[in-house]
Every structure is written in C-alpha cells, then in structure tokens.
C-alpha positions in Angstrom: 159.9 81.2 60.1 158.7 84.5 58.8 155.1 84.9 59.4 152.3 86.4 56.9 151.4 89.1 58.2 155.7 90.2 59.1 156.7 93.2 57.1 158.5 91.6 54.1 161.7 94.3 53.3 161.4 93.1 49.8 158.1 94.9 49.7 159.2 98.3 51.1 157.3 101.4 50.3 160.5 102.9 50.2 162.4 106.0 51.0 161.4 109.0 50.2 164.5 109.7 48.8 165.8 107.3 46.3 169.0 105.6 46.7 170.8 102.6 45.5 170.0 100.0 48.0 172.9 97.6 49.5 174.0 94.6 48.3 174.3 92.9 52.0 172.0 94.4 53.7 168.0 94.5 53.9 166.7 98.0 54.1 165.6 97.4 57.5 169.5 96.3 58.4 170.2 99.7 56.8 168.1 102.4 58.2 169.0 100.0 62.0 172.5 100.9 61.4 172.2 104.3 60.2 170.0 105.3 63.6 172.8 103.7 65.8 175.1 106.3 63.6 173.5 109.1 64.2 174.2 111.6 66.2 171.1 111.5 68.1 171.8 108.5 69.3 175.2 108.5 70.8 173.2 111.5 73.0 171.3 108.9 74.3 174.2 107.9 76.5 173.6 111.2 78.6 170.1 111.1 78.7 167.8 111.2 81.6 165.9 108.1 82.2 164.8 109.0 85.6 168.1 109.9 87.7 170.1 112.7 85.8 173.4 110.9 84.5 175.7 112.4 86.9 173.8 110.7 89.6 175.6 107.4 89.6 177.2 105.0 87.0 174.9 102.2 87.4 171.3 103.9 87.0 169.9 103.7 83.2 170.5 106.4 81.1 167.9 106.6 78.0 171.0 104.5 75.9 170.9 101.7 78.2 167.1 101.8 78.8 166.9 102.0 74.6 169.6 99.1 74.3 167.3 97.2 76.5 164.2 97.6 75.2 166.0 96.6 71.2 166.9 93.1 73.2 163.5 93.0 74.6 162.1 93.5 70.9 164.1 91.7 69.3 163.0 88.0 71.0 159.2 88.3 71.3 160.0 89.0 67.4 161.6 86.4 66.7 158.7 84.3 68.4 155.6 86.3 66.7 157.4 85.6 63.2 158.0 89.3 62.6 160.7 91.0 61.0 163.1 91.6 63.9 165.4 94.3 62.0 162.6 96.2 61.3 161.5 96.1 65.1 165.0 97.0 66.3 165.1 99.8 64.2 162.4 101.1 65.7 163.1 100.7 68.9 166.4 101.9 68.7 165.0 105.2 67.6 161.7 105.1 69.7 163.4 107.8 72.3 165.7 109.9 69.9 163.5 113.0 70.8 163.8 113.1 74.2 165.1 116.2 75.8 167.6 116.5 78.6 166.3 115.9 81.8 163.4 112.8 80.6 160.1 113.8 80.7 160.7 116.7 82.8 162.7 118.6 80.1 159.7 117.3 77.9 157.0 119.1 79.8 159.0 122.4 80.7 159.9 123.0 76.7 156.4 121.6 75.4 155.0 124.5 78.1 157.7 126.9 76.5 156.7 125.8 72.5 152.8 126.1 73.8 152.3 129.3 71.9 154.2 127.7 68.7 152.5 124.3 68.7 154.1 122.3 71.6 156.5 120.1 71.7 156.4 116.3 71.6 159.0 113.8 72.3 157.8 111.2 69.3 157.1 113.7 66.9 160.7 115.0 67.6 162.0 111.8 67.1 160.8 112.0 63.7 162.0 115.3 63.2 165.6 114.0 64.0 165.5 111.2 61.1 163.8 113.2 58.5 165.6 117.0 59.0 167.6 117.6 62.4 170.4 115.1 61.5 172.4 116.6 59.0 175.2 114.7 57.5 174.6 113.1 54.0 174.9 114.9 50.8 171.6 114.4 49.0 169.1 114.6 51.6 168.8 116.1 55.5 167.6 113.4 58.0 168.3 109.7 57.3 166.3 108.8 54.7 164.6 105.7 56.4 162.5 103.8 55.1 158.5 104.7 55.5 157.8 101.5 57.8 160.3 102.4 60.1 159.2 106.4 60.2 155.9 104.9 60.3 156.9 102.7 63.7 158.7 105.9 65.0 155.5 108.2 64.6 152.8 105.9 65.8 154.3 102.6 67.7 152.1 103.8 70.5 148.8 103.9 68.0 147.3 106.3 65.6 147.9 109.8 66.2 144.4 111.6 65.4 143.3 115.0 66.7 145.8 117.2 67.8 148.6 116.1 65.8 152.0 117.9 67.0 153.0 120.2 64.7 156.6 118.6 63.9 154.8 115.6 62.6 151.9 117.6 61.1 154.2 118.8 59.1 156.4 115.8 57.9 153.0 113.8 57.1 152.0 116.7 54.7 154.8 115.9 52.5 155.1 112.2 53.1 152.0 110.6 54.5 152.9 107.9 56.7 148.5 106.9 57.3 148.6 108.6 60.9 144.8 107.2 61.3 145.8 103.6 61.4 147.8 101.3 64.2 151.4 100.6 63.2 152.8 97.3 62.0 153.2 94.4 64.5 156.9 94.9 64.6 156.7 98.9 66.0 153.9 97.4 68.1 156.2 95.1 69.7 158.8 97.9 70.0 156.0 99.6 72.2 155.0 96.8 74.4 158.9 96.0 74.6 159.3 100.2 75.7 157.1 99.1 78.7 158.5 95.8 79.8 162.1 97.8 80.1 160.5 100.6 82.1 158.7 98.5 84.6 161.4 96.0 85.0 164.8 98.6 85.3 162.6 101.2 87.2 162.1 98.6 90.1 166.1 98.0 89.9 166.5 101.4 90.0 164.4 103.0 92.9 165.6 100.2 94.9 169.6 100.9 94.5 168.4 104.5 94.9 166.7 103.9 98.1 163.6 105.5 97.1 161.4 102.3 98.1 161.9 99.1 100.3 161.9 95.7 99.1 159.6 95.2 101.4 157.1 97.8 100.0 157.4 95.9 96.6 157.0 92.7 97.6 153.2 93.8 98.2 152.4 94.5 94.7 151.1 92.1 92.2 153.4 89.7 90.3 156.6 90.7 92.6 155.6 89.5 95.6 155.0 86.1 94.1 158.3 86.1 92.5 160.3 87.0 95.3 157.8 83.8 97.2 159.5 81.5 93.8 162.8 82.7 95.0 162.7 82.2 98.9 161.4 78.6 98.0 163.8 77.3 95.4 167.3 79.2 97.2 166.5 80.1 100.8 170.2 80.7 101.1 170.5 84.0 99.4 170.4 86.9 100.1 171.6 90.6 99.0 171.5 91.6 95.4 171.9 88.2 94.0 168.3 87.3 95.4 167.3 90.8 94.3 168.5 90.2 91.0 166.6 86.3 90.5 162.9 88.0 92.0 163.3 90.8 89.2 164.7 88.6 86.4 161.1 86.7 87.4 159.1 89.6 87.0 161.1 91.0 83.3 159.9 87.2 82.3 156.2 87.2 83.6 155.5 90.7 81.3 156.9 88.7 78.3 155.2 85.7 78.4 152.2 87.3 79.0 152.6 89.3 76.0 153.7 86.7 73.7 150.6 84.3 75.1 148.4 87.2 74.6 149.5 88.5 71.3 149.7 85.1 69.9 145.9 84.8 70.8 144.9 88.2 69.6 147.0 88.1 66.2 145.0 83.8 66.2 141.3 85.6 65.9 142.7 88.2 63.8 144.5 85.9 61.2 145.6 89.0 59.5 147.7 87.8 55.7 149.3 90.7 55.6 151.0 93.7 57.4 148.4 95.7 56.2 145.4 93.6 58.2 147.4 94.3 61.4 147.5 97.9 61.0 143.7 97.8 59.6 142.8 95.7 62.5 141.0 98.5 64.1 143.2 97.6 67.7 146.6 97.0 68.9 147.1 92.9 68.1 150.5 93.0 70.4 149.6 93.6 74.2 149.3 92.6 77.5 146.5 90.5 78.6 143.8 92.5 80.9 145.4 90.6 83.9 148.8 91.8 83.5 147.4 95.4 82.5 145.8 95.9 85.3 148.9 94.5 88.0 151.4 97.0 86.0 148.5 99.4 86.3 149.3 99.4 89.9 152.6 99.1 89.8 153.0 102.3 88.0 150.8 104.0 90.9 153.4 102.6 93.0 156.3 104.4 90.8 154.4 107.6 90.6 153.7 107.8 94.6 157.1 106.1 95.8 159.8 107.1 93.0 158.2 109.8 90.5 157.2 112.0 93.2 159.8 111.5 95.9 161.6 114.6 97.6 165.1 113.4 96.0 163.7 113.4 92.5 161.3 116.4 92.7 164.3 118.9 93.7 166.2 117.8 90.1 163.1 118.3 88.3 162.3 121.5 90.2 165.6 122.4 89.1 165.7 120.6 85.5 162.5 122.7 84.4 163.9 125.8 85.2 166.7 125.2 83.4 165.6 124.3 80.3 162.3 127.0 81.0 165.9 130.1 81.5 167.6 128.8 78.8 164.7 128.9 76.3 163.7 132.4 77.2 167.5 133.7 76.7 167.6 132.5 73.8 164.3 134.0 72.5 165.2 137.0 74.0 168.8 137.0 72.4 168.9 134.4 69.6 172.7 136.1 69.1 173.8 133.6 72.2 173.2 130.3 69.9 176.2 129.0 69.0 177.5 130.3 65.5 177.6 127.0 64.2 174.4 127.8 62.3 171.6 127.7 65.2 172.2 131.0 64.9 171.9 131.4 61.1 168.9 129.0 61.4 166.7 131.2 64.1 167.4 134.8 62.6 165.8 134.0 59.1 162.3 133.7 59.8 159.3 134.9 62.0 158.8 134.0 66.1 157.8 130.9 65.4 160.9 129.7 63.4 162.9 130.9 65.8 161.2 129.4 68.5 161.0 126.0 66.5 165.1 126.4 65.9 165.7 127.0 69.9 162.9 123.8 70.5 165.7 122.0 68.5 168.7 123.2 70.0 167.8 122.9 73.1 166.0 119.3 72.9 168.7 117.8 71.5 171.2 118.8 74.6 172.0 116.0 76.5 171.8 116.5 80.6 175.6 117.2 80.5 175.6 120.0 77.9 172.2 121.4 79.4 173.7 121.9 83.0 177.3 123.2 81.0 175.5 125.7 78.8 173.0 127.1 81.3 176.3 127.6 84.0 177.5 129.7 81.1 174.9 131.8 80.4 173.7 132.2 83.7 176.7 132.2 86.2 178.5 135.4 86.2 182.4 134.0 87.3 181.8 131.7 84.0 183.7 133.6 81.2 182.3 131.4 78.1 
C-alpha cells in the first residue's frame, strides 16, 4: 500500500521539457529506463569502486555496487510505502558522475577544475542527465522528471553554501529547492548507497587480503554475527561461513533503518511528500546506535583498506593520470578527439574549455583513462 506522504507519479512537477507521456509506463518507470539507456551508465561497468577493474573479475565495479544499492532501495521502499520506481531511478543514477579511478579521479580533477569552480561527482551526475548525454532530438540530457533530478542533486541533503558550479548552473534555469531535504524515496536511495558500501567493502578487502577476518570480527555488529554463525553451523567453514556472518551484517543495517525510519517518519506524520522534504531533517536513517558502530567501521576501512600500500600506489598512480591528462589537454585542446570535444573546447574562454576537458575526461571509464593516457604519453604508442 502506497503511503501518504510517497511521491504519487500522477502528481509530477514534470519535465522540463514537454513530451507525450507513455501509455504503460509511470514517468518514474520512464526516466528508470531511460538512465539504464544511457550511456553513462553502461560506463559504470568499468568504474572504480575501490580496486581498478582490471584488478580481478569478482571485486565491485561502480555498476555492480549501483545494481546493488537499486535492490537495496528497492525493498526498504516497498516496506516504507514509498514509490519504489522513483527510488530506483535514483539510485540507479546516484553515481553516474563519477570519474575513472572512484574518488581518487574525483579529487585529482576537482584539484585540476579548482580555478574553474571544482568539480563534484553529484553535481556531475546531474550534468550527465540534463546536457552531457546527447542522443534525443528535442532536448540534450534525458529529460527526467524534476523529482528524480531533485533525488540526483540532493539525496544526500540540501546543498546550501558553496553550491558546485555544474549544479549552480542547472538550478538557475530549473530550480529544483536545493535548500530543502529530498523526498523519502532519494533518501532511501542514500541510506541504501551506504548499506552497499559497508556491506561489499567488507567482502571485498577480505578477498583482497587487505584485512583478516580476525581483525573484523572485533568491530561492532560483525563480531556478533560471525558469534550467530559459529553457534547455529559450527561445521563451516571457508567462504560459505564468510558469506552467512556478512549476509547477517547487510540485514542488521536494514532493519535498523526500516525500525528507525518507521519511527522517525511515526512523530513526523508527514501527508504529503512535501512534509518530508519540509521536515527540517532526514526522516530515513540509521538509528544513533548503528551510526555510531558503522562510524567505526569506516575508521576501520580508512586505516586497514583506504590507506593500504596496495591501494595507495593505484591512486598515487590514478591521480597523476587523470592530473597529465588534464594539463595536455589544456595545454593542447587539438589532442581531443574530433568527435566534437574538440569543437566544444575551442569556442569559448579558459573556463569553457576547462569545463569541456572536466567532461571528457570524467566520463572516461578506468579502461579508456589508462588507454588514452598510454597514448598521449608513451612514445612507442603511435595513436
């Protein structure tokens, strides 16, 4: 049952471009299935989540991390009463700005873009959907609706002060109420963002080798979950026991949001979507319990995965790649392809060129990054 306070796609404040809506599907359905169209998003799939994608086959990439957090979305939806198209959507699109190399890439070209306003990965995400993407005949971007741009610009909470540029200048033209929270259902796409993250990057540092199980079995919440195992199968062993303590913890961060949510959205009673993004807080989070636990969890990640040797030499060596390639191209804007980055970075001032090599080069997935700097860079390459 759809609950009150759900964004109702009946009720849409609309595109900013109009179209003839579908027949069969909700708006939310369509503006789901145009960002899993996009070109964007098939990127995704060599993306950096925290191990470059050449690293191994069965580390998350930013596709599978995003696929996850939709599933993730998707069912504490369906139990808050909220509109789970709408929430997919945006978490489908929730990492669409990312550059190569994760958040690496992200500081090294936001250090780069400092004298021409920065670069941020959310606001690029917007950027994407409303101009990069180029492939319809009546409008740039994909025309979404303004909940979902709204979930994609603020699912992590109003964006006040220093507002990146990109989005800065999007808003101007189509005001998407920066000051206030977001709708439940990009809330839950947030929350759902951090339940993936915690859950995989325990998965993943441990098939890496970066930490022991042993060293995780003394943080809060896993150590109990791996007790809950050893009691009820003290037969196993290996990566099936592995697999049974984690699956515990992934289920521990979503009860506790659904129990907490459900309790915050109780003394709200919002009867609209408008109440919850008026509400003056986030209505869908963890409880101060389970904050605090992940709170050391993630000091666990930062000391033990973030800032091991292994994965401080590729981001040594990611920033300075993406840091090179940006200054070649400012230098020589000539070396863009001629498939119109070129065109696109000689018609204006420093700025617009530096804004049309931000784009070129964020949307490069780890793949093309390392491809494209061998050629510019390494003399026996003849392309």
């Amino acid at each position: 049952m759809t609950a009150i306070y759900a964004c109702d796609p009946a009720s849409s404040r609309g595109r900013l471009f109009d179209e003839s809506e579908s027949a069969h599907r909700s708006v939310f359905q369509r503006d789901r299935d145009r960002i899993i169209h996009s070109s964007a998003f098939r990127r995704l799939k060599h993306k950096t989540q925290v191990f470059v994608e050449h690293e191994g086959d069965h580390f998350r990439t930013r596709l599978t991390h995003t696929i996850e957090v939709a599933q993730v979305a998707r069912t504490i939806a369906g139990v808050l009463g909220l509109n789970s198209e709408l929430t997919e959507a945006v978490a489908l699109a929730h990492d669409l700005g990312h550059t190569p190399f994760g958040h690496t890439g992200e500081d090294a070209l936001n250090a780069c873009m400092k004298p021409f306003g920065g670069f941020d990965h959310n606001a690029q995400a917007v950027k994407i959907v409303t101009l990069v993407e180029r492939h319809y005949a009546d409008f740039n971007g994909l025309n979404l609706t303004w909940e979902t741009l709204e979930g994609i610009a603020k699912h992590n909470g109003p964006v006040i002060g220093d507002v990146p540029q990109a989005l800065a200048e999007y808003n101007a033209t189509h005001d998407l109420e920066l000051n206030t929270y977001a709708s439940a259902e990009a809330q839950v796409a947030a929350i759902s963002d951090d339940i993936a993250y915690n859950n995989h990057d325990l998965d993943d540092g441990l098939r890496a080798g970066l930490f022991s199980e042993a060293a995780i079995r003394e943080l809060p919440i896993i150590g109990a979950c791996y007790g809950e195992v050893e009691r009820r199968y003290p037969e196993l062993d290996g990566a099936r026991f592995t697999h049974e303590a984690l699956r515990r913890v992934f289920g521990y961060m979503v009860e506790d949001v659904l129990s907490e949510s459900k309790r915050l959205i109780g003394e709200l009673n919002p009867q609209s979507a408008t109440d919850v993004r008026n509400a003056g807080r986030q209505v869908v989070r963890f409880s101060e319990t389970m904050f605090s636990d992940l709170k050391d969890i993630r000091g666990f990640f930062f000391e033990n995965m973030y800032r091991h040797w292994k994965v401080r030499r590729m981001r040594r060596k990611a920033a300075g790649i993406v840091r090179e390639m940006f200054e070649i191209f400012m230098d020589d804007p000539q070396m863009l392809p001629d498939d119109g980055w070129q065109k696109w970075a000689m018609i204006g001032d420093e700025a617009q060129k530096a804004q049309v090599i931000s784009d070129y080069i964020a949307g490069m997935t780890d793949r093309y990054a390392l491809q494209e700097y061998q050629k510019l860079t390494d003399p026996m390459s003849i392309r």
